[in-house]
N, C-alpha and C positions, 0 to 999 in steps of 0.2 A: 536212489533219489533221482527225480527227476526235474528239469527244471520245462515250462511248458511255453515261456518267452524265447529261452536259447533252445528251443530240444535236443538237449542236451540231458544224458543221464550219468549220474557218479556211482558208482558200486557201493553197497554200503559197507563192504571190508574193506575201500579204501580210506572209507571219511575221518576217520581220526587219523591215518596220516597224512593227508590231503588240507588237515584243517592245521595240525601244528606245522604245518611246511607256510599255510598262509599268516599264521600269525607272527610265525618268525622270521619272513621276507617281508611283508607286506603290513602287519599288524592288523590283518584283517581276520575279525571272528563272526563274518557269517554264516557260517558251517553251524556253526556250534547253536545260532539260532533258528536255525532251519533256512536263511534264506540263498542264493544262489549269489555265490562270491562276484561273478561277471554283472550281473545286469542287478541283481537283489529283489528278485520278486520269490513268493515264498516255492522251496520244494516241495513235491509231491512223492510220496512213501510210497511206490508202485503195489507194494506188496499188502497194501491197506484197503486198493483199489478192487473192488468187486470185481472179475471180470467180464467184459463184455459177452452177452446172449447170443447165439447163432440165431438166424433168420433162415426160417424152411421156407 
């Protein structure tokens, strides 16, 4: 997941320990909505993302 305010990206085998580590420090569950715990604009799925064409 990547976040494209902070670029910043989280691994997706970390995210469900990364999200009960925030809820039970912090009681923050924007993991679990998809949005980006620092700043809260939504993540992006890298892996969803087309990727980019080469130019000949």
């Amino acid at each position: 997941m990547y976040c494209p305010r902070c670029d910043r990206t989280i691994k997706k085998d970390d995210l469900d320990q990364l999200n009960q580590e925030l809820k039970k420090k912090f009681d923050v569950d924007s993991l679990e909505r998809g949005n980006c715990p620092v700043c809260g604009t939504a993540l992006i799925d890298r892996s969803k993302v087309p990727a980019k064409k080469e130019l000949r």
